[in-house]
N, C-alpha and C positions, 0 to 999 in steps of 0.2 A: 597512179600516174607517175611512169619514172623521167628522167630527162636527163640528159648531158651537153656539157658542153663540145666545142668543136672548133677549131682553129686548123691551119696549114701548118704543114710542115717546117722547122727551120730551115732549111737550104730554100726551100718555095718563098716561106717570106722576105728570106733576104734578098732572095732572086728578084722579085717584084721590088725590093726597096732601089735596089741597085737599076732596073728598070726604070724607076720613075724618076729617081736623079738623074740617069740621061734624058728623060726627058724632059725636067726641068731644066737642062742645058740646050737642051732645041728649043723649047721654046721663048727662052732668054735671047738664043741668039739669034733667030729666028724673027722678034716682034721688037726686039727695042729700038730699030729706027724707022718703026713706024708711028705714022702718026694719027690721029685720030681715037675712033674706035678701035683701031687696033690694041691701045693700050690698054682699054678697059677689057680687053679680050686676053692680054698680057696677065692681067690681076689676079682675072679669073680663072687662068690656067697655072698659073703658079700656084694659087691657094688650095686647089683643088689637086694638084699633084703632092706640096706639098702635107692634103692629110691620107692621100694615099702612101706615101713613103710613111709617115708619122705611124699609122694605122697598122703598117706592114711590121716595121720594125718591133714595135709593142708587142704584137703579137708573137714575133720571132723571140725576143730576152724577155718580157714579163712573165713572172711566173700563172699569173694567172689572165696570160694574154688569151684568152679566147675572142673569134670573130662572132658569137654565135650560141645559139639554143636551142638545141631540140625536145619538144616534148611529146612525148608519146600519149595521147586521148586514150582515156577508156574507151570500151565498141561497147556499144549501147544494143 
């Protein structure tokens, strides 16, 4: 059974990092004067952008930033 790993491109991951910090500035600017559930809606879009930025970058400089695994099964 062989397998490899598998990531995006540099310029793709940065591209995506670069993407989600604007939208981490939409949605900053977007929901802070709101009130209510907006805010917890606020939390949840900042955390979750920023592990998509996190996630993107990582994979762009770590040397063994891979998103992923592929394994090839025996055929039975």
């Amino acid at each position: 059974m062989s397998s490899f790993r598998y990531r995006p491109s540099k310029p793709a991951a940065v591209l995506s990092a670069v993407v989600g910090v604007g939208m981490l500035v939409f949605g900053i600017s977007t929901f802070h004067d709101e009130g209510g559930s907006a805010v917890g809606f606020l939390v949840f879009w900042c955390a979750v952008v920023a592990g998509i930025v996190g996630l993107n970058l990582w994979s762009a400089f770590a040397k063994n930033g891979a998103l992923g695994t592929y394994e090839e099964k025996p055929r039975t």
